[in-house]
C-alpha positions, 0 to 999 in steps of 0.5 A: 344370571343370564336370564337377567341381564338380557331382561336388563338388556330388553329394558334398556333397549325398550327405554331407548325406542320410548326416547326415540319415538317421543323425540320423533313425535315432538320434533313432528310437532313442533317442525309440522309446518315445514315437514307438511310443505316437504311433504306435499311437494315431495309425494303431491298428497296430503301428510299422515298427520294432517287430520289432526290439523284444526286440535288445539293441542296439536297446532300449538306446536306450530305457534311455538316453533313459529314463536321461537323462530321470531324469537331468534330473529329478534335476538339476531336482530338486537344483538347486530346493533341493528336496531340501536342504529335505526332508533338513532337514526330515527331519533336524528330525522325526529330531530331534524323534523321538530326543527320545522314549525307548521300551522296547528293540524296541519297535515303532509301527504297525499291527496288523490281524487276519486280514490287511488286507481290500484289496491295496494295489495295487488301490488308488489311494490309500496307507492313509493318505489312506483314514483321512482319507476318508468308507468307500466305498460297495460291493456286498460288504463284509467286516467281520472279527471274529477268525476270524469273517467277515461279508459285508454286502450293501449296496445301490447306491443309484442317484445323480440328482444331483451335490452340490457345497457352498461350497469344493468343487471339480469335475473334468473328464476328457475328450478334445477334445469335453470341451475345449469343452463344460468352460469353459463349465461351468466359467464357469457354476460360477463365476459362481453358485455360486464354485466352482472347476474343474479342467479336465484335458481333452485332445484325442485321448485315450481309453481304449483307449491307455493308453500314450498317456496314461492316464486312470485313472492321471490322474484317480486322481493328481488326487484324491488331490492334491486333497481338496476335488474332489467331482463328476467330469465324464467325456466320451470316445469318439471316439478309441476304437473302433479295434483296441487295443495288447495288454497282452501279446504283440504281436497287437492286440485286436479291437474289439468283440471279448469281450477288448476289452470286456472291458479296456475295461469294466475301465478305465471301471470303475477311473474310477468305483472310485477316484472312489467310494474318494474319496466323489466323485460321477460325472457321465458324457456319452455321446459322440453319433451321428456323420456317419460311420457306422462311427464313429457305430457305434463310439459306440453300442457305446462308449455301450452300455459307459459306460451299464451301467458307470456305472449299475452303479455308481450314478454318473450318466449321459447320452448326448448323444444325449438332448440333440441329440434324436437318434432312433436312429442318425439324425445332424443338424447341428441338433436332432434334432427339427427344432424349430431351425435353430439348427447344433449341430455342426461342420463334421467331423461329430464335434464341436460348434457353440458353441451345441451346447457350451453346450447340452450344458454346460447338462444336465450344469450341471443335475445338479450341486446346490449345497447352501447353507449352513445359516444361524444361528438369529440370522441367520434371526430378523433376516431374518424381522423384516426 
């Protein structure tokens, strides 16, 4: 009797973990797109399953999340009454323009001699949005007359100062050491001047994982959803310095290697592109030395990028480092001066005291000016006979 029911038991058991095992299979079959990017940017190497990338079978299990996702999206967007809004509003400008009689084959648009300069896709907002904005600042710009082309060299002008105005917004983009330095900016912002932030900051991102989460592509779309954004914060680094995911084939790129610089300087730079075509200005941190070597060594070449990207752009820039009053390589959990008791650091070694996010919020508070309203003739002379 008892023989059985423990076979009964074993049965049962085994039955369970066949459930188990098959249910784990099929979510990793059907979640592998995003499990692959977790992966990769949690352990910098490839995942276990990755070589049965290319079998059919195993890739419509992607093809399948991704059609139920769209799925989703398409009933979210059916049942808002979204898109019964936009068909009658669509319906309402169809109206309004039948309303209109033009000759036989006659055609409304844009006609540009010699082509248009920029390839759409290198931009990253629709031409549209770009007659709406201030002409961007570049090295070499090329103005055409006819067949004639004139190329105008026009100087950078190296920036010091981040200028905001009333009804302006700031930007900030980083990864978890930016989610504690933001609100305090943000807080100072606020209270002097009334000015809004926007704080997209988010712990464990960077530059080298794109995949993950896409920092140009996200900083890009906030512009352009939000006019009013005029100064751009940027603080990353620490989950960068590790082998990156090759934009092509399956062998991971060196770090430190000419094709990881290479990318990298690439994205770095499509940040401050897209800020300029956006007439913003660009305040970068340097992350800081770290108690661990290897990593701290990682920051100083990640610093070495930033620098001459920023300042070949003429953004604004400044390490970290600078504020610490870190000499060198050398690391403290105080100010590097040993002026202070006062810790600046926390405990792992990476981020920051409260008393170190505020000091650093302070120095990137100091670069951005407020320009004031100019005041009205009556409203000056009422003030001086006051």
């Amino acid at each position: 009797m008892l023989t059985s029911e423990f076979k009964n038991t074993l049965i049962k058991a085994g039955q369970v973990l066949f459930i188990v095992l098959i249910a784990g299979l099929l979510l990793i079959w059907l979640n592998q797109s995003s499990l692959e990017r977790f992966w990769q940017q949690k352990y910098h190497q490839d995942t276990p399953w990755s070589n049965m990338a290319g079998n059919a079978t195993w890739d419509y299990g992607a093809h399948l999340n991704e059609g139920i996702q769209a799925a989703g999206s398409s009933f979210a967007y059916h049942a808002s009454g979204q898109k019964a809004k936009e068909e009658k509003a669509a319906e309402a400008l169809a109206n309004q323009h039948s309303k209109l009689n033009f000759p036989h084959d006659y055609r409304v648009g844009l006609n540009f001699l010699n082509g248009y300069v920029y390839p759409a896709e290198t931009l990253s907002v629709t031409f549209p949005e770009l007659l709406k904005r201030p002409q961007a600042r570049t090295n070499n710009t090329k103005v055409h007359f006819g067949t004639f082309t004139a190329k105008q060299n026009i100087p950078i002008v190296p920036k010091h100062i981040a200028n905001i105005a009333k009804g302006d917004q700031v930007l900030f983009a980083g990864d978890s050491m930016m989610q504690g330095i933001a609100p305090h900016v943000k807080n100072m912002l606020l209270k002097k001047y009334n000015i809004d932030s926007i704080n997209l900051s988010k712990q464990s991102t960077g530059l080298a994982y794109p995949r993950f989460f896409n920092w140009p592509q996200t900083i890009a779309k906030a512009l352009n959803d939000n006019p009013n954004i005029k100064v751009l914060v940027v603080f990353l680094g620490p989950n960068d310095p590790w082998d990156m995911p090759p934009q092509a084939g399956y062998k991971y790129v060196k770090f430190k290697s000419e094709g990881w610089e290479q990318v990298y300087r690439e994205r770095i730079s499509d940040i401050l592109s897209t800020a300029r075509q956006h007439n913003v200005d660009v305040i970068w941190v340097g992350p800081p030395n770290m108690r661990k070597n290897t990593l701290s060594d990682g920051m100083k070449f990640l610093r070495s990028l930033y620098q001459s990207e920023v300042e070949n752009h003429g953004e604004i820039y400044f390490s970290a480092n600078d504020v610490l009053k870190y000499k060198n390589d050398t690391y403290s959990d105080y100010i590097g001066d040993e002026s202070s008791t006062i810790k600046l650091r926390s405990g792992d070694g990476i981020h920051f005291s409260t008393k170190g996010q505020q000091a650093i919020a302070e120095k990137v508070f100091s670069l951005i000016h407020f320009e004031e309203e100019a005041k009205e003739p009556h409203e000056t002379e009422q003030s001086t006979s006051s």
